[in-house]
Backbone as a ProteinNet text record, in pm:
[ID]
protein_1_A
[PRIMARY]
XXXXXXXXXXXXXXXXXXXXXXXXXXXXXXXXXXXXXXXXXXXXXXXXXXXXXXXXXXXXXXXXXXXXXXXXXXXXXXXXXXXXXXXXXXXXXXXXXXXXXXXXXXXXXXXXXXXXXXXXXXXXXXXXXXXXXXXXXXXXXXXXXXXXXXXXXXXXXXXXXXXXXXXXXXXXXXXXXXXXXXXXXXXXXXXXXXXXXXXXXXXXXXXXXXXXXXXXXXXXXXXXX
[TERTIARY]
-10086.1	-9974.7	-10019	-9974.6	-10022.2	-9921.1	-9960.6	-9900.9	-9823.5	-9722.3	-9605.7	-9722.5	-9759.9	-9837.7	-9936.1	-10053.9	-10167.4	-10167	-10021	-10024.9	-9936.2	-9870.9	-9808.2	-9868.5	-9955.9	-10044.8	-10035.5	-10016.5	-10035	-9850.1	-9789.8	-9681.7	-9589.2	-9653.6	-9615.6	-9686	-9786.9	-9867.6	-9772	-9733.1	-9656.6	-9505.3	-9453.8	-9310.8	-9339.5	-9470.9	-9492.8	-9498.6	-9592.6	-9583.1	-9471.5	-9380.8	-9293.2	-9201.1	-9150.5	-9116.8	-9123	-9287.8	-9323.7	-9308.6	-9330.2	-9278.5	-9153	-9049.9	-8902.2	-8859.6	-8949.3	-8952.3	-8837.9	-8832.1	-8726.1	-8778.6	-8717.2	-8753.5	-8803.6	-8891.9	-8950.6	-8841	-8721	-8607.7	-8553.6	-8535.7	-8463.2	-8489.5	-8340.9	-8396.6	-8446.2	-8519.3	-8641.5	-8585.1	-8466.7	-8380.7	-8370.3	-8283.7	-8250.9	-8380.5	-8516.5	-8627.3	-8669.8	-8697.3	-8740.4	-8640.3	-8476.6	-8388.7	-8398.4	-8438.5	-8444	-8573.8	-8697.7	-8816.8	-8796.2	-8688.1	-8646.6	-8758.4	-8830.7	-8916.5	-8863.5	-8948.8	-8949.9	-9043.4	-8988.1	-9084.7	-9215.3	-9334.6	-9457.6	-9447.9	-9379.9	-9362.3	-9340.5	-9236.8	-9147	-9304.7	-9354.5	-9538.7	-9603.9	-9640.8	-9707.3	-9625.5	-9525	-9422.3	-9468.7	-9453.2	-9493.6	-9621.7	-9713.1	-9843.4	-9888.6	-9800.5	-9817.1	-9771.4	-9690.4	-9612.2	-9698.3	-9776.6	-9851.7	-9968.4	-10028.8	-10114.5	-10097.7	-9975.3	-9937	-9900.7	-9866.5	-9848.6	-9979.4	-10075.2	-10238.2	-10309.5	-10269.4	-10310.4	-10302.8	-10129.9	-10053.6	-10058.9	-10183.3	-10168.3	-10321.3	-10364.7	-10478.3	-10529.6	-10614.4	-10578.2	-10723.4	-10834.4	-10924.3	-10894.8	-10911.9	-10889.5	-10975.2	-11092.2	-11235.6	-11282.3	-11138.5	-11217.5	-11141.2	-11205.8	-11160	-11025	-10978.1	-10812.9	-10771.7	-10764	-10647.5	-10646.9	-10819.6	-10817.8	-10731.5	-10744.9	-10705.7	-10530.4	-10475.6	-10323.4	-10273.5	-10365.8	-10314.2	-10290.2	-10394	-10406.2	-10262.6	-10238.1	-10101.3	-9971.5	-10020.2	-9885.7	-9852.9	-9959.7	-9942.9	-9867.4	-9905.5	-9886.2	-9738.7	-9702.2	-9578.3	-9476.9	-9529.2	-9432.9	-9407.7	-9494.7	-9522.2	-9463.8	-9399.3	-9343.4	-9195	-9196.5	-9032.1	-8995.4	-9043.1	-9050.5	-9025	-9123.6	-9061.5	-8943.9	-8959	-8757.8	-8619.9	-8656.8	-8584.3	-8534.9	-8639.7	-8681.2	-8594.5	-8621.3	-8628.9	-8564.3	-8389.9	-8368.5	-8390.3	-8440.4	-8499.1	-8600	-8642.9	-8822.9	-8772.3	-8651.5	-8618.9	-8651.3	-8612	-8632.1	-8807.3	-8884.9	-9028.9	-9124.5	-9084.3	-9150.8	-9230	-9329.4	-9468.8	-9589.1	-9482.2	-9581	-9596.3	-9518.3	-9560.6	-9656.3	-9716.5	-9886.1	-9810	-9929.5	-9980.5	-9955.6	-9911.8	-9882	-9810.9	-9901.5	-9820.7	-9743.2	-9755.8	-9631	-9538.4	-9501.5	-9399.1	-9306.3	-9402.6	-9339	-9274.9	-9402.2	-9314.7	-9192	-9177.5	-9078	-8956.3	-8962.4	-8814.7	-8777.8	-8876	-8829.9	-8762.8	-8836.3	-8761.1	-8614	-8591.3	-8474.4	-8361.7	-8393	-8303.7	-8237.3	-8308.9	-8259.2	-8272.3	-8210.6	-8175.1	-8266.5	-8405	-8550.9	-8623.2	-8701.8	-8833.6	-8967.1	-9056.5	-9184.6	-9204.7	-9113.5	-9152.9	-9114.3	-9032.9	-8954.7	-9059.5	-9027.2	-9107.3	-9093.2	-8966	-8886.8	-8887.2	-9013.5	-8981.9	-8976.1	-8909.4	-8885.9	-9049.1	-9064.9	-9204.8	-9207.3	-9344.3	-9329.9	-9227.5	-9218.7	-9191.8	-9004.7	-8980.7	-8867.1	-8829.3	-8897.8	-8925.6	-8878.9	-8963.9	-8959	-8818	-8787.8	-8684.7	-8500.1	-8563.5	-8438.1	-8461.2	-8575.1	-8636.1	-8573.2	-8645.1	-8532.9	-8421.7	-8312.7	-8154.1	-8120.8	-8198.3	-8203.8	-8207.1	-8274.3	-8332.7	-8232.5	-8162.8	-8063.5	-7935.8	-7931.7	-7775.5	-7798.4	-7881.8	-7913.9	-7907.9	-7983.2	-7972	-7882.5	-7801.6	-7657.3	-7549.6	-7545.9	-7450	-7495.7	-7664.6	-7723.5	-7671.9	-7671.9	-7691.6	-7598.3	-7479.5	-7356.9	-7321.2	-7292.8	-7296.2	-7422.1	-7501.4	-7581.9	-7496.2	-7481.3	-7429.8	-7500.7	-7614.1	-7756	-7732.8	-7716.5	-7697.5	-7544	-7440.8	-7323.9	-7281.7	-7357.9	-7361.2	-7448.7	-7525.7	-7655.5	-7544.9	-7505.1	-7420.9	-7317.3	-7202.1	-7142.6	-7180.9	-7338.3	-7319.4	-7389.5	-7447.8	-7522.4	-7470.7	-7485.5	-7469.3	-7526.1	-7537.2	-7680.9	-7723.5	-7618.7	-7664.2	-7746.5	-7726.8	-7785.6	-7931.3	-7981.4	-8115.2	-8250	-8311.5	-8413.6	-8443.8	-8536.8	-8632.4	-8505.8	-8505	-8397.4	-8436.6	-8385.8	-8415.5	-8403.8	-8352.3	-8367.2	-8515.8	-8616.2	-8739	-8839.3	-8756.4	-8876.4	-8833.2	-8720.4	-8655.5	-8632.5	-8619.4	-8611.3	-8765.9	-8802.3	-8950.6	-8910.1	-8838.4	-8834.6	-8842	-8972.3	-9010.7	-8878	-8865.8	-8787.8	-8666.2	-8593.1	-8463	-8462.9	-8542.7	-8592	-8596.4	-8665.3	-8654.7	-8496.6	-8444	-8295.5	-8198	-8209.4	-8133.5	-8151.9	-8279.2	-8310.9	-8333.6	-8290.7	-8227.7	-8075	-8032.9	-7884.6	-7886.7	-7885.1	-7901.1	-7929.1	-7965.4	-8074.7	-7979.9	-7892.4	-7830.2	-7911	-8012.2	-8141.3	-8054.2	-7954	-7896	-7826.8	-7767.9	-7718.8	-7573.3	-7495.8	-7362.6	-7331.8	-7206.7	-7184.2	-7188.4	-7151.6	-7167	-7335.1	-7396.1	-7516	-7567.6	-7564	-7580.6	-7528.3	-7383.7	-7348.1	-7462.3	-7458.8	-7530	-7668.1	-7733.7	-7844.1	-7843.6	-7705.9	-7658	-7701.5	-7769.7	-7830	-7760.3	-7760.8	-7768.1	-7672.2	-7548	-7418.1	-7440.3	-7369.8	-7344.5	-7201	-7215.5	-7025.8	-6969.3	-6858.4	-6782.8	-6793.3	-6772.7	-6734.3	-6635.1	-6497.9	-6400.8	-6393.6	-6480.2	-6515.1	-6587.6	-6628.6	-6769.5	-6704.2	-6582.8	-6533.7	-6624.6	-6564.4	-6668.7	-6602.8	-6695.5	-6676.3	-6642.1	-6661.7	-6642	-6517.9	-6440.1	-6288.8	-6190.3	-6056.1	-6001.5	-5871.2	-5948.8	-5872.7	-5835.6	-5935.8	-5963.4	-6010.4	-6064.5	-6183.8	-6299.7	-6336.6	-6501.6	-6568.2	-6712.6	-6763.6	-6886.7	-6856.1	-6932.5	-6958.1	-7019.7	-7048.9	-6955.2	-6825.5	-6742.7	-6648.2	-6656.6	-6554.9	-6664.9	-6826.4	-6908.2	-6876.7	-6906	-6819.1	-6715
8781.8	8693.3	8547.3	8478.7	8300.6	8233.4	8207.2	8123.6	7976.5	7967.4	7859.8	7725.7	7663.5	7592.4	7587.6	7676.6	7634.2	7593	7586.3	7564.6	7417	7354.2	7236.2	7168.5	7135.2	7039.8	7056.3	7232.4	7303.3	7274.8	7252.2	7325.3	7199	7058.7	6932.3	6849.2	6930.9	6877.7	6937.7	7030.8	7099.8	7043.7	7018.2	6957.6	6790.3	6735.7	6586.6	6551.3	6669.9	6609.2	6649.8	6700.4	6754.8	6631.5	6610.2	6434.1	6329.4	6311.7	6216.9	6238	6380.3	6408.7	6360.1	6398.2	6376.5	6253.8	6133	6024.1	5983.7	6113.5	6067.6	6050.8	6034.8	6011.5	6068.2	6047.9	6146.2	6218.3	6175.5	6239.5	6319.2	6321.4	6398.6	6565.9	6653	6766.9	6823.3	6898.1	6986.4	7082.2	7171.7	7277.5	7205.8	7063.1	7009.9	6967.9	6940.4	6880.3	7041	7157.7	7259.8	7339.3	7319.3	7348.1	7300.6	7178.4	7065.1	7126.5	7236.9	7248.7	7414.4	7457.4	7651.5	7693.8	7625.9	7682.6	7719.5	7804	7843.5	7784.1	7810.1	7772.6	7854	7792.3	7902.4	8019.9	7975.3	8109.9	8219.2	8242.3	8360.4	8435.6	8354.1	8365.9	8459.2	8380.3	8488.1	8570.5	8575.8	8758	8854.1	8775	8887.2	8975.3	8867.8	8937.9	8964	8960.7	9072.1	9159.3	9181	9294	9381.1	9335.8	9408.7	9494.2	9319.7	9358.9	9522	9531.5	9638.9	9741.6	9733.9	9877.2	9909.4	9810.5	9884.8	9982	9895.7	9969.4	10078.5	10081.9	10179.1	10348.7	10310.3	10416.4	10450.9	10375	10427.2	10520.2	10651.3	10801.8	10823.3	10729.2	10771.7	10676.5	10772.7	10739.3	10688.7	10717.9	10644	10463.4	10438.6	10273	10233.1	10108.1	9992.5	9922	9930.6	9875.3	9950.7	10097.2	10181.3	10228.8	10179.1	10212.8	10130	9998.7	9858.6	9883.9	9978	9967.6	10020.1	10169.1	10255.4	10202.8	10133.9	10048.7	10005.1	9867.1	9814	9885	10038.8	10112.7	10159.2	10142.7	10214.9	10119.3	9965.4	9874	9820.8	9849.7	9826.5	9930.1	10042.4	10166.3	10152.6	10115.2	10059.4	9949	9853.9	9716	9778.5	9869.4	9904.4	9990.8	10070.4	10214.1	10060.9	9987.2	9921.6	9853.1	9755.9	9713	9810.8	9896.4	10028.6	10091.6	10075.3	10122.2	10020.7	9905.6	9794.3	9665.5	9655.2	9590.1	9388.2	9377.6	9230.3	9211.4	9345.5	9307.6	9204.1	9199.9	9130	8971.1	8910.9	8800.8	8753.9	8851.9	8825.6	8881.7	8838.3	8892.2	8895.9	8753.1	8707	8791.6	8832	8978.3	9080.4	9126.9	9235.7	9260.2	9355.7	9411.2	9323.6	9197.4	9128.6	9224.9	9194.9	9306.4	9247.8	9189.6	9139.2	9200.5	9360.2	9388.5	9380.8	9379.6	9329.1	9221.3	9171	8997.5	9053.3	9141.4	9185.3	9296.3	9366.6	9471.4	9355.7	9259.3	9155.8	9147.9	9105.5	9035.3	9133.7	9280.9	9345.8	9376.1	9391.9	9427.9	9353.9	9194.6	9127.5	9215.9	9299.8	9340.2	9528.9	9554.9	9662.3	9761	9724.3	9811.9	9816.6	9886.3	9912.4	9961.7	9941.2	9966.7	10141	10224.4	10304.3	10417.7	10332.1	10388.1	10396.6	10490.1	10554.6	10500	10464.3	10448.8	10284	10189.4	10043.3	9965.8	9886.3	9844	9793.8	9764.5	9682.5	9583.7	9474.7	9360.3	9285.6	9266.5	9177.9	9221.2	9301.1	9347.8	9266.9	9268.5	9216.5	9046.5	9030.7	8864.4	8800.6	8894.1	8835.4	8850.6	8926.7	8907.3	8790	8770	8684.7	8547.4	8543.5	8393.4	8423.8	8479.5	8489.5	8460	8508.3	8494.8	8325.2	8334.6	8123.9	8047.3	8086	8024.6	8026.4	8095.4	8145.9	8058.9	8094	8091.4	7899.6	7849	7699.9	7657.7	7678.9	7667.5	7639.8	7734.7	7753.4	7659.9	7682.7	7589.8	7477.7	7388.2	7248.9	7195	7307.3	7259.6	7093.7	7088.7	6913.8	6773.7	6836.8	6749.3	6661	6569.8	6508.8	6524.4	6504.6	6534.4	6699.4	6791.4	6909.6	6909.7	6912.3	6889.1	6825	6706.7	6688.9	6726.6	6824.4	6862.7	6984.2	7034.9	7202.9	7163.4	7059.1	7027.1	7005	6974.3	6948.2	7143.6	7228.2	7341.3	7444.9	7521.1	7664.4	7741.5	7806.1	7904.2	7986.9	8049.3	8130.5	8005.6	7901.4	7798.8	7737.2	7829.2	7792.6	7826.5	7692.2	7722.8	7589.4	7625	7498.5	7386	7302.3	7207.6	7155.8	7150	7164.1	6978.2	6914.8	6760.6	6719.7	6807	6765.8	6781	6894.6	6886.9	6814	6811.1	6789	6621.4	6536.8	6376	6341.2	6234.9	6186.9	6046.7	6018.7	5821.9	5891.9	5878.8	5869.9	5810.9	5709.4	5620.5	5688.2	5729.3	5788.7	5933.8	6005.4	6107.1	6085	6017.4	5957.6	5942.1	5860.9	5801.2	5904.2	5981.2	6103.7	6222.9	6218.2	6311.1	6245.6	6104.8	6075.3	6069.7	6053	6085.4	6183.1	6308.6	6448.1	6469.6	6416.2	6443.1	6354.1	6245	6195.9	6087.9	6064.8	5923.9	5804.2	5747.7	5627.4	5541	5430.5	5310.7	5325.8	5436.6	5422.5	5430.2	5430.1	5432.2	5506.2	5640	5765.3	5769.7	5732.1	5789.2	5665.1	5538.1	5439.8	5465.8	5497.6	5460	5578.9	5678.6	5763.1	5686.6	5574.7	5562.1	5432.6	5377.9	5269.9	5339.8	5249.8	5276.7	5142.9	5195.5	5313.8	5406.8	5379.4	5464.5	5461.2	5593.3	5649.9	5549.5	5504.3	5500.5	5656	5657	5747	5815.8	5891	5935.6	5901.1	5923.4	5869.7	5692.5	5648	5475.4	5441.6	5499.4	5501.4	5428.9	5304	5294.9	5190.1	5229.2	5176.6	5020	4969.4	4814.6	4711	4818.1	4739.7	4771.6	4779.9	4845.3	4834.6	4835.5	4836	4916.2	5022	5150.1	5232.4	5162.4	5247.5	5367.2	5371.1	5513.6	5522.6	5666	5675.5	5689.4	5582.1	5575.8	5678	5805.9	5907.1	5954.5	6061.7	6108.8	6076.2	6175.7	6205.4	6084	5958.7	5847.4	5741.1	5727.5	5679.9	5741.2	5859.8	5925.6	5871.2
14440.3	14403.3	14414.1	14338	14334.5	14415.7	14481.2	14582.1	14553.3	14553.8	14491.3	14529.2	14700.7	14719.5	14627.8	14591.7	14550.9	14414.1	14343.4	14187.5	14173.1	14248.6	14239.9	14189.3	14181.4	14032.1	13923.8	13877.5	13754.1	13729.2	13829.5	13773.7	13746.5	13822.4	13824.7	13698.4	13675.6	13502.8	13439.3	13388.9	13245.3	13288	13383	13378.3	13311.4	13421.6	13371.2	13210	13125.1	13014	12947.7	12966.5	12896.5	12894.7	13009.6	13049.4	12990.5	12954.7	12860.5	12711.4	12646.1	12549.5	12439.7	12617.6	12585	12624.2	12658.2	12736.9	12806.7	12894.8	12972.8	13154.7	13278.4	13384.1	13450.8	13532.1	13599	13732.5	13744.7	13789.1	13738.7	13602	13528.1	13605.1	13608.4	13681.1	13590.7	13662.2	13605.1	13494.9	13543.1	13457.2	13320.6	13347.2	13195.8	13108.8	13164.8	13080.5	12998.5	13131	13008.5	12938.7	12935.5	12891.7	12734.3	12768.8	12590.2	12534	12593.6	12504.1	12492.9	12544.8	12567.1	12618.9	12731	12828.5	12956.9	13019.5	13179.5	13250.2	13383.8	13488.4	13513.6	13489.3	13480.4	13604.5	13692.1	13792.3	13728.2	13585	13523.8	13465.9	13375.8	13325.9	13430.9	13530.2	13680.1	13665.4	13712.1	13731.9	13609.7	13511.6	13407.5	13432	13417.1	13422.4	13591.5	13686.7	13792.8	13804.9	13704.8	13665.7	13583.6	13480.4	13381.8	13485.8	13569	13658.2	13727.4	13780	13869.6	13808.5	13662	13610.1	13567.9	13545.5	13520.2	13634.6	13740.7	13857.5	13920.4	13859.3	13946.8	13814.2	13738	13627.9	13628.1	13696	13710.4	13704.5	13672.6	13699.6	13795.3	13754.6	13889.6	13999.1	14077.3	14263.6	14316.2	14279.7	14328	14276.8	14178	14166.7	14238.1	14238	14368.3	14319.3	14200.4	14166.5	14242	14193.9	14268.4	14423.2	14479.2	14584.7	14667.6	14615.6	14663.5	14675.2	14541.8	14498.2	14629	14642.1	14698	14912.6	14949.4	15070.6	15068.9	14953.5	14970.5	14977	14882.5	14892.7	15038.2	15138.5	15243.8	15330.6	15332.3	15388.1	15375.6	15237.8	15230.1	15246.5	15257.6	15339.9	15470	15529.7	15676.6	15711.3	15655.3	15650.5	15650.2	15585.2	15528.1	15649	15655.5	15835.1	15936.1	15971.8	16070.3	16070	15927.4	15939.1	15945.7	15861.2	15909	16031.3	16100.1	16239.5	16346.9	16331.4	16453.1	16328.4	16371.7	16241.8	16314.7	16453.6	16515.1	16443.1	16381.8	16307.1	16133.4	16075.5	15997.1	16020	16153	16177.6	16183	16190.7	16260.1	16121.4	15996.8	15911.4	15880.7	15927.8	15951.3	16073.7	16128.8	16230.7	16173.9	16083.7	15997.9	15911.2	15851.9	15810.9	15668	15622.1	15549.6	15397.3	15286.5	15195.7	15053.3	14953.9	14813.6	14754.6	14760.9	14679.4	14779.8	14884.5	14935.6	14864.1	14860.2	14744.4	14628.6	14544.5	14458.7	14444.2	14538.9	14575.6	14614.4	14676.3	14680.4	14566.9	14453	14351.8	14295.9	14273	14199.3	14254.3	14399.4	14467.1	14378.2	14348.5	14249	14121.9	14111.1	13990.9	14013.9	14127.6	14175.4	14117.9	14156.5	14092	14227.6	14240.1	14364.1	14306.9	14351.7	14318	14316.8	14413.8	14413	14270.7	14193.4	14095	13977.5	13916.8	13821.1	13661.3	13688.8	13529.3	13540.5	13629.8	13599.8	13457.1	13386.3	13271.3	13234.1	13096.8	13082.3	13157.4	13197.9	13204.5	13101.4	12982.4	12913.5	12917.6	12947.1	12996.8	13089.3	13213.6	13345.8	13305.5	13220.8	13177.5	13143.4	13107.4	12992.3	13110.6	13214.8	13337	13413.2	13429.6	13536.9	13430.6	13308.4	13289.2	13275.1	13222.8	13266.3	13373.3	13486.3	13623.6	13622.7	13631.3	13605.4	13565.7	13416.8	13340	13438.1	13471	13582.2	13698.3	13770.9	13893	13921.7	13840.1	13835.7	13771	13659.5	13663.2	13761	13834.6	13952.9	14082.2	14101.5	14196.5	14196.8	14058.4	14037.4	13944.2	13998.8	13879.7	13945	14097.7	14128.3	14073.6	14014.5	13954.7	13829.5	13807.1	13653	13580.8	13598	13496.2	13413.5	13494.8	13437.1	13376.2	13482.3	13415.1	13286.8	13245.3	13112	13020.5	13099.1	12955.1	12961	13037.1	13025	12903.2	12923.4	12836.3	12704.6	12672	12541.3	12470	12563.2	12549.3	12704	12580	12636.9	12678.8	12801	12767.3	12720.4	12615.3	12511.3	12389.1	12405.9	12354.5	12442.4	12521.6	12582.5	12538.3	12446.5	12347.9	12291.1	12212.8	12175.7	12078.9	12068.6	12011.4	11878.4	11784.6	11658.6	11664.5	11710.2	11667.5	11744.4	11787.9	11819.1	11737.5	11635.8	11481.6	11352.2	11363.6	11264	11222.9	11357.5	11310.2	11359	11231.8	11247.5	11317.2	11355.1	11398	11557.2	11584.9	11750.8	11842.3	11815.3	11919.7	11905.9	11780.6	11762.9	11832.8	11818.2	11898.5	12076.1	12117.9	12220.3	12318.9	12212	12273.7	12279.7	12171.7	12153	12324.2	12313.8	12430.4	12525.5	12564.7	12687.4	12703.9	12593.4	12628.2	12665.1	12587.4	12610.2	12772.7	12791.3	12979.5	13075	13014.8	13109	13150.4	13084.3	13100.1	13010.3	13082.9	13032.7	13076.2	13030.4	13115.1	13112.7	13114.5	13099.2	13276.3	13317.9	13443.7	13569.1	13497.9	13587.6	13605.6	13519.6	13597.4	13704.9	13642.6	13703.1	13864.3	13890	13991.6	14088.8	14041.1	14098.5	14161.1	14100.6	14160.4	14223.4	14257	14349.9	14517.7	14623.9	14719.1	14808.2	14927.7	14994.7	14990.2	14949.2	14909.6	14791.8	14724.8	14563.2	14553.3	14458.2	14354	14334.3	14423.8	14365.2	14267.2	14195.9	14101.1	14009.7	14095.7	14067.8	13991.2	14037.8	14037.3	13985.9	13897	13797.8	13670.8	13671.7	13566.4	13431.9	13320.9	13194.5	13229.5	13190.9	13186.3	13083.9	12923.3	12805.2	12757.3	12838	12774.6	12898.9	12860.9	12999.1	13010	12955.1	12993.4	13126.5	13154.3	13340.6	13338.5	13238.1	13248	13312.8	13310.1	13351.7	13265.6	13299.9	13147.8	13167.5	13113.1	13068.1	12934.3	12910.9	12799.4	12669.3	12734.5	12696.5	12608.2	12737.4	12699.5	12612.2	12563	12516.9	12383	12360.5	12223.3	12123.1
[MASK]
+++++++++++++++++++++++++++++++++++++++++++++++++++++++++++++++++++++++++++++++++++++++++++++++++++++++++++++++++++++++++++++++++++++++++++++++++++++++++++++++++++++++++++++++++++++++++++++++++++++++++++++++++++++++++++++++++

């Protein structure tokens, strides 16, 4: 399994240029930048192909190579992980004392989606893939519904609307492109976002009012329209 640590470069390069692409901030949350290109987080990528990885392994039919010898070790290790939490349910808290074991990692993930390694009938990888982003789409939705940044990218898209954006092929004026997909992202000078990055206290919400009108509104998306 790839370890979340050892790829933060890899995984802070493909968000960075995407950023610059869409020339928007290097704040902008992460969900809404690969939301605007209908990408995932390369983590969903790894799952797949440790998924492929593990159904090669686990089909192995000779016993004598070193994949399946290797599979078969972890299968033991992670039976043994499971007998003790089973066993001794204090051993939940101390999970780092327990026998060292990757599919462990991957047996959580699948638990998400009410699957186990030991199951016979596991979906393809690309099966696999295609929950793991729904998973993603949902999951950071709900996470980061208090974000404004998302809250107004949600408002203008759906997530049955999560995919590559047709005004990134379609208009050639760079800069118009640009401005478009900072609005879109919430990369702009209207008030709500502004107040948001007033320090050391936020502006309200409530108090986020537009300034070119004197309606007593909040000047958001909605009231810029």
């Amino acid at each position: 399994m790839v370890r979340p640590h050892s790829t933060r470069t890899i995984r802070g390069g493909s968000s960075g240029f995407s950023e610059v692409v869409d020339g928007v901030n290097t704040t902008t949350s992460s969900y809404v930048v690969l939301a605007e290109f209908g990408r995932f987080p390369l983590a969903i990528f790894w799952w797949q192909q440790t998924m492929h990885f593990l159904s090669r392994v686990s089909s192995e039919v000779h016993a004598d190579r070193m994949l399946r010898l290797a599979y078969d070790v972890q299968l033991q290790l992670l039976v043994a992980r499971q007998q003790v939490l089973l066993g001794n349910q204090s051993a939940m808290g101390r999970k780092s004392r327990l026998p060292t074991c990757w599919l462990a990692q991957v047996d959580e993930q699948l638990s998400t989606y009410n699957l186990c390694i030991n199951n016979d009938q596991l979906p393809p990888s690309a099966r696999l893939k295609q929950l793991a982003e729904r998973q993603y789409i949902v999951h950071h939705q709900v996470a980061t519904a208090d974000s404004n940044q998302v809250r107004a990218y949600l408002g203008l898209n759906s997530s049955a609307q999560y995919g590559y954006k047709e005004h990134l092929s379609r208009l050639d004026n760079a800069q118009l492109k640009r401005s478009l997909a900072r609005f879109r992202c919430a990369n702009h000078k209207l008030q709500i976002e502004l107040g948001r990055q007033v320090k050391p206290v936020k502006v309200p919400v409530q108090q986020r009012y537009c300034k070119l009108c004197d309606l007593g509104a909040i000047e958001d998306e909605d009231h810029f329209l």
